[in-house]
C-alpha positions as CSV (number, residue, x, y, z in Angstrom):
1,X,7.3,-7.7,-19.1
2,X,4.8,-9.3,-16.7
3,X,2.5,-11.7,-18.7
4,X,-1.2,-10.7,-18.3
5,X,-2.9,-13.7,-19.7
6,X,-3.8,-14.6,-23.7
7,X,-5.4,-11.5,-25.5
8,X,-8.8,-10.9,-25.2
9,X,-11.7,-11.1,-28.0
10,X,-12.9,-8.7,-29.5
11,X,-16.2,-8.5,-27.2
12,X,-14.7,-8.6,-23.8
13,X,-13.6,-6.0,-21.3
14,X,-10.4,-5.6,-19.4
15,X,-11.7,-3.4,-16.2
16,X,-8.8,-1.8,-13.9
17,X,-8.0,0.1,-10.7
18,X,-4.7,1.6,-9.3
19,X,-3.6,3.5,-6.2
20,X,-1.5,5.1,-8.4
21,X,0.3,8.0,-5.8
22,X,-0.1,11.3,-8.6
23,X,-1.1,13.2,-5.0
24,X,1.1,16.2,-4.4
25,X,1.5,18.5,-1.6
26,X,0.2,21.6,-3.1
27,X,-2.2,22.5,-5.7
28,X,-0.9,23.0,-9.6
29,X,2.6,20.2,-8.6
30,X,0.9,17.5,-10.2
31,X,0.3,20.2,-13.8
32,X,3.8,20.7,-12.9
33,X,5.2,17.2,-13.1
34,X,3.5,16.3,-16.2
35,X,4.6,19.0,-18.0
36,X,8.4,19.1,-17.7
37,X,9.0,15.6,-18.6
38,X,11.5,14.7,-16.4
39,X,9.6,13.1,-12.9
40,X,10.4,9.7,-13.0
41,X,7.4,8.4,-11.3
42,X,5.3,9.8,-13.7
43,X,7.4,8.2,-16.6
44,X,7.5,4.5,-14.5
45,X,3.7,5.7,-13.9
46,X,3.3,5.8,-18.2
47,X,5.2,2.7,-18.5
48,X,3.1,0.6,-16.1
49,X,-0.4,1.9,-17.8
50,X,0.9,0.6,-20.8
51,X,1.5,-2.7,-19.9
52,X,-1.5,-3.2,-18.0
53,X,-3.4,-2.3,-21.5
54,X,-6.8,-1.9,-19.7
55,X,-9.7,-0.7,-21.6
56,X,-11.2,1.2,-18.4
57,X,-9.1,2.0,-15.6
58,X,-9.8,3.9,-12.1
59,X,-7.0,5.7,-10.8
60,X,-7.4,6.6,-6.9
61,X,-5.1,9.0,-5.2
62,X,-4.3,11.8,-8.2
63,X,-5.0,15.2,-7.8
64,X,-8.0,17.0,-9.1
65,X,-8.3,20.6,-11.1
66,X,-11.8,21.6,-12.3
67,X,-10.3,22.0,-15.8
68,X,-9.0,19.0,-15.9
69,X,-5.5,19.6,-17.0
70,X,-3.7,16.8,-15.2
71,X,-5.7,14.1,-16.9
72,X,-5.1,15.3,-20.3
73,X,-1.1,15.8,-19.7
74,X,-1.4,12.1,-18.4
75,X,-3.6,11.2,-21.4
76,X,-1.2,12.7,-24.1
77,X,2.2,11.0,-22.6
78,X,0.0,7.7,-22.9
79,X,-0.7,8.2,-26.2
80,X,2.9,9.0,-26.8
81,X,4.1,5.7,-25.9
82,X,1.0,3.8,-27.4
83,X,-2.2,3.6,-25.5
84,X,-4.5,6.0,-26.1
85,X,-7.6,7.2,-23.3
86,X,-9.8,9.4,-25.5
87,X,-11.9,9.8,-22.6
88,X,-11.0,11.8,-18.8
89,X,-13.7,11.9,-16.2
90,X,-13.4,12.9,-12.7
91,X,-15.8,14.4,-10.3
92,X,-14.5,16.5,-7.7
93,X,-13.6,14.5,-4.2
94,X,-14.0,14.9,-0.9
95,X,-10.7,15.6,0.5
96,X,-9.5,19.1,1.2
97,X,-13.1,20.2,1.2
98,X,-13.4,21.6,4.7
99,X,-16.3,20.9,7.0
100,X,-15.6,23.9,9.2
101,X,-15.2,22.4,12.2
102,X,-12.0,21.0,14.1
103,X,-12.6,17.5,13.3
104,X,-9.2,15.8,15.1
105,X,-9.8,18.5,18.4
106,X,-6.0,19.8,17.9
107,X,-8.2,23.6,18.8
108,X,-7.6,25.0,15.3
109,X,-9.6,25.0,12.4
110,X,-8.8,24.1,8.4
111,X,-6.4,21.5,8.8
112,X,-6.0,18.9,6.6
113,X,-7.7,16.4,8.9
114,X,-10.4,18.8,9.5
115,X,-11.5,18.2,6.1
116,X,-14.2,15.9,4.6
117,X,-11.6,13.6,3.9
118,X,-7.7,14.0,4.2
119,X,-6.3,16.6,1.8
120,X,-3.6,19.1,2.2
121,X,-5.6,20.9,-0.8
122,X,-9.2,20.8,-2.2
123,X,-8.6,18.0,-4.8
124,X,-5.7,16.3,-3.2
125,X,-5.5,12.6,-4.1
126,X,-8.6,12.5,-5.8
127,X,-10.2,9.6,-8.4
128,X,-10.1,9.4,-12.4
129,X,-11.5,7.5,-14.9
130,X,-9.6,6.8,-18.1
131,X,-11.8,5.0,-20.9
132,X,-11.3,4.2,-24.6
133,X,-14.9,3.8,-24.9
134,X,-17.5,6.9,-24.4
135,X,-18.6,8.0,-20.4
136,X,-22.4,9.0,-20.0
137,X,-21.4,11.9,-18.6
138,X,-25.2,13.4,-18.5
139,X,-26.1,10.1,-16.3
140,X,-23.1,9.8,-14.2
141,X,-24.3,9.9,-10.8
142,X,-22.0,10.9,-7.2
143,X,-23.1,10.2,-4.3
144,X,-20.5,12.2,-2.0
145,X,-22.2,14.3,-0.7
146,X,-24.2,11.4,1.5
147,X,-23.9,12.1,4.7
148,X,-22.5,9.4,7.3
149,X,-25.1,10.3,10.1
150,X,-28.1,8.9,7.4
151,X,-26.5,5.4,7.3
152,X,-28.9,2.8,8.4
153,X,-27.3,1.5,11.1
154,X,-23.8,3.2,10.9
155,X,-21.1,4.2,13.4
156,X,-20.5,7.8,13.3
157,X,-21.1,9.1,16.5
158,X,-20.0,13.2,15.7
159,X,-21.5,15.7,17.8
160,X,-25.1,17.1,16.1
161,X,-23.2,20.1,14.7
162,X,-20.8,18.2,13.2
163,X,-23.2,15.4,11.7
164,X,-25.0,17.9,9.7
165,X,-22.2,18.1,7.5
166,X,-20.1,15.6,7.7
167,X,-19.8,12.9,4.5
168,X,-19.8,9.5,4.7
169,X,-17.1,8.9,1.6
170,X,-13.5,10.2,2.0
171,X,-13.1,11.0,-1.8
172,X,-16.2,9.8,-3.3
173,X,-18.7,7.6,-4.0
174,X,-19.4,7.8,-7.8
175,X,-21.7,5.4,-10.4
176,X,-20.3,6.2,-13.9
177,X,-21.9,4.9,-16.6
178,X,-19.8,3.2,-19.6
179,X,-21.4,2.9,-23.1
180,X,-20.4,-0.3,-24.6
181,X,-21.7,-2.2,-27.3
182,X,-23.7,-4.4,-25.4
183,X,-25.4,-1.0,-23.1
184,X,-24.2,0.7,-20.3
185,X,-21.7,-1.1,-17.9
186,X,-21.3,0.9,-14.1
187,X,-18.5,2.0,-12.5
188,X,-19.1,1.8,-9.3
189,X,-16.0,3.7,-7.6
190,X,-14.5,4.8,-4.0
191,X,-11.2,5.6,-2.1
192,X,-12.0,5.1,1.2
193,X,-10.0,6.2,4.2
194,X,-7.8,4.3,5.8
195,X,-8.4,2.6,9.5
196,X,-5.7,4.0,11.2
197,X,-4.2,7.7,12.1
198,X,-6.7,8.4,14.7
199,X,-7.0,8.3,18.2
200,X,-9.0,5.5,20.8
201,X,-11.9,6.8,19.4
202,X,-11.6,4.9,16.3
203,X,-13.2,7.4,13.9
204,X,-11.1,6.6,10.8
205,X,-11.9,2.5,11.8
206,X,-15.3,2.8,12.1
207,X,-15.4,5.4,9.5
208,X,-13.7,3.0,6.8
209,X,-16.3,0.1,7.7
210,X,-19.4,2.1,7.2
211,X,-17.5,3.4,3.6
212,X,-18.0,-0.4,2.7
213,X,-21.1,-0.4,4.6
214,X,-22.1,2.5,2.1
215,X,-21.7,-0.3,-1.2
216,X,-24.0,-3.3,0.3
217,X,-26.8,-1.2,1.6
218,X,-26.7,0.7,-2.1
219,X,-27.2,-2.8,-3.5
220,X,-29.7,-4.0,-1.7
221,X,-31.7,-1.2,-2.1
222,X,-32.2,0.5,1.3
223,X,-30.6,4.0,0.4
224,X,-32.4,6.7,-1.1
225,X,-30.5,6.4,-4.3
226,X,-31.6,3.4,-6.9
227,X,-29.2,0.9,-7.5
228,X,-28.2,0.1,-11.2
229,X,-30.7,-1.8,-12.9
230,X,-27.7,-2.8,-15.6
231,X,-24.4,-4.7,-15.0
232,X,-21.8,-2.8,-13.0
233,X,-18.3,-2.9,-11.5
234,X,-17.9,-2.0,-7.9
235,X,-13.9,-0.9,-7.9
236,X,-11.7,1.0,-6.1
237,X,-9.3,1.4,-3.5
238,X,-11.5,-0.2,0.1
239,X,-8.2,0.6,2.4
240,X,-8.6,-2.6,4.6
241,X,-7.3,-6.4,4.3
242,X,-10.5,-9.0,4.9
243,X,-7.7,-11.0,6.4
244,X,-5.0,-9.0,7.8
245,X,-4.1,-5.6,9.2
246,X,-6.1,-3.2,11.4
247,X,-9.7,-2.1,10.7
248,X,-13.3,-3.4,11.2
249,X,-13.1,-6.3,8.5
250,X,-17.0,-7.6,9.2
251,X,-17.1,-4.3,6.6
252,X,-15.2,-5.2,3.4
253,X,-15.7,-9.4,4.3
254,X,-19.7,-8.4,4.4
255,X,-19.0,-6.6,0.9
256,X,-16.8,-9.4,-0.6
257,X,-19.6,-11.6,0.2
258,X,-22.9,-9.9,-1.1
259,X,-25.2,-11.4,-3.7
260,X,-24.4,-9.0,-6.2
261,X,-20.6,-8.7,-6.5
262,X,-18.7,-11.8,-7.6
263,X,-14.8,-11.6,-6.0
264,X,-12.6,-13.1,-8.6
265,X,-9.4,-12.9,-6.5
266,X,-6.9,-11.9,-8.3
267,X,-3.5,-13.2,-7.8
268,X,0.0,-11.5,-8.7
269,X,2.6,-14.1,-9.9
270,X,5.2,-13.1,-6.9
271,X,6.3,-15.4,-4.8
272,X,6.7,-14.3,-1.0
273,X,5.3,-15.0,1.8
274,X,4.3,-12.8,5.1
275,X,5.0,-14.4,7.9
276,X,2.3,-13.6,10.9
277,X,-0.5,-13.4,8.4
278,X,-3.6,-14.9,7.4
279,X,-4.3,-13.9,3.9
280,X,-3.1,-15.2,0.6
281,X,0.2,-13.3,-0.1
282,X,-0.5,-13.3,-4.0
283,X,-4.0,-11.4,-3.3
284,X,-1.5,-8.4,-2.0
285,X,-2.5,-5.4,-3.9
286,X,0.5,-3.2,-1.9
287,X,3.2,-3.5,0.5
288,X,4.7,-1.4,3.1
289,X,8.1,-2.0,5.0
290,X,6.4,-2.1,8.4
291,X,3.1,-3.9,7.4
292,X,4.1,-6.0,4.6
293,X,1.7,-6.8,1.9
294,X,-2.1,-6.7,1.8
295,X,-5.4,-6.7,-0.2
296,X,-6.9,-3.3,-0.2
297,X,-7.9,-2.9,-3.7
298,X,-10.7,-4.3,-5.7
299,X,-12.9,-5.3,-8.8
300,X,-15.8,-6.7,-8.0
301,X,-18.3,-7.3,-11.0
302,X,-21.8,-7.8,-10.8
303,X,-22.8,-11.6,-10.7
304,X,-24.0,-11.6,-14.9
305,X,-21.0,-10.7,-16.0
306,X,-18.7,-13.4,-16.7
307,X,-14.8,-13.1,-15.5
308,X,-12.6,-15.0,-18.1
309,X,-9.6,-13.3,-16.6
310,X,-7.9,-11.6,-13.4
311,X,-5.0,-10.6,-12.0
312,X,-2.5,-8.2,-9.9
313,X,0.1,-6.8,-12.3
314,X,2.7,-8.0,-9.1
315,X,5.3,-10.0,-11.8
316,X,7.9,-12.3,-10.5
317,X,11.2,-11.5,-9.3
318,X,13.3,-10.7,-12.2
319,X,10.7,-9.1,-14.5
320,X,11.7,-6.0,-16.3
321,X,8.4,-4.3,-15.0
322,X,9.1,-4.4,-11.2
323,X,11.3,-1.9,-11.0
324,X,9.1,0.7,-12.9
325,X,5.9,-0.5,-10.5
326,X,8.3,0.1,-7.4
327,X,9.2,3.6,-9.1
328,X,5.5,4.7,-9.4
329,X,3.5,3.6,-7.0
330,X,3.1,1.4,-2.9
331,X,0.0,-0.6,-5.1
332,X,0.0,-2.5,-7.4
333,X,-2.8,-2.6,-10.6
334,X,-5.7,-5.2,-10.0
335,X,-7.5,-5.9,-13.5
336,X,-10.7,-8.2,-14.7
337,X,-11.7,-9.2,-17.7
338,X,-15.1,-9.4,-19.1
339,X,-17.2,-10.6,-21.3
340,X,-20.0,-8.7,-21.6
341,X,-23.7,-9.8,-22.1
């Protein structure tokens, strides 16, 4: 089993995103899955959860159902094997909500890329929060209904009709409140889209920079929302390498950078290299046959919160766990820890 550092005391905090791939092509598979037992992802998926042994994690990329069914299937087989999430939270996402119109021009209407973000479904390869410790629900706040054409300064360039309704976030843009001992810490979560499956245009690009965009202008204050007065965690899954791969990068690098967050850049303990990039193989967060590895996930905690660990749950050749993170998921974890005020 990957090592994750020494435990933690009693007062800190370990904080945690995935990618985790519970997305399915139709709505009620995911129910399905969870149900019977026998999917092996979602058993390596169990497995993996465990290990990582975070105290708050964000999953990106699981379906969504209002009741909330999934998350409580998910819940229970953690429990069975020995961590226990008392607390499910999700707001409904963007993708598979349609705008309407025939966003990628193909002359029809209600495809999945006519969508407010990607989805084959309404809910498709939404966001979750699992928590031991209590959500504020009645103060959780989601922005994803922002639209992109009210950026300051943004890059959408839809036609008027299409502005009007198009959102900025691809799944969402959510600030969830945690209650812990020493007052609410924020969860400060997104799934953006990713750079790429567009045409010269550029829309998912420019689309996916103005997502990041979204974050620093919301911390320093020029959106209509307020910002959090309290500590926070800005996590999620950004979809672009500040070093490598396609995509706008003055975006996520001008994020990584801001006053407010602090980038403790976590490493996994593999050892491989990417020949032809730039970045820091061990900052790899997933890896694709024809890209190879990069960064695209994140936990970024606000600047008074102090980091006493970090890491990607990427283990060495060798380890036990590898195979069950191959099994569930292209990403890999990325987890903090905190110590809290």
């Amino acid at each position: 089993m990957a090592l994750l550092g020494a435990p933690v005391a009693a007062e800190s905090l370990r904080v945690a995103t995935w990618n985790v791939g519970l997305d399915r092509k139709g709505p009620g598979l995911l129910v399905q899955d969870l149900s019977t037992g026998e999917d092996p992802q979602v058993a390596a998926i169990v497995k993996v959860i465990v290990a990582l042994d975070a105290d708050v994690i964000l999953l990106t990329s699981v379906d969504y159902d209002r009741g909330g069914v999934a998350l409580r299937l998910l819940a229970d087989k953690l429990s069975a094997a020995g961590v226990t999430y008392p607390v499910q939270f999700a707001f409904r996402p963007n993708t598979g909500t349609q705008t309407g119109f025939d966003v990628d021009g193909n002359g029809r209407i209600g495809d999945p890329r006519d969508a407010q973000g990607f989805g084959l479904f309404s809910g498709q390869g939404g966001m979750a929060v699992l928590s031991r410790l209590p959500v504020d629900e009645a103060s959780a706040r989601d922005f994803s209904g922002f639209l992109w054409r009210d950026l300051p300064g943004g890059l959408g360039s839809d036609p008027p009709d299409l502005a009007a309704v198009q959102r900025l976030s691809t799944t969402g843009f959510w600030d969830v409140p945690v209650e812990t001992s020493s007052g609410p810490l924020h969860l400060l979560a997104w799934h953006a889209t990713p750079p790429v499956f567009d045409g010269a245009d550029d829309r998912n690009g420019r689309r996916n920079h103005d997502e990041a965009v979204f974050w620093t202008q919301y911390l320093d204050g020029t959106l209509p929302m307020a910002a959090p007065e309290g500590p926070f965690v800005l996590l999620g899954d950004g979809n672009l390498d500040p070093a490598d791969g396609d995509g706008l990068r003055d975006g996520i690098a001008g994020l990584l950078a801001h006053p407010r967050v602090q980038d403790p850049a976590p490493k996994g303990q593999q050892d491989r290299t990417d020949p032809g990039q730039s970045g820091d193989p061990r900052l790899d967060t997933v890896i694709y046959p024809d890209l190879g590895g990069l960064r695209l996930d994140y936990v970024l905690p606000s600047p008074g919160l102090r980091v006493i660990g970090a890491g990607v749950l990427w283990p060495a050749d060798g380890d036990p766990l590898l195979a069950d993170l191959v099994a569930a998921s292209h990403h890999f974890p990325v987890w903090v820890d905190l110590e809290l005020p």
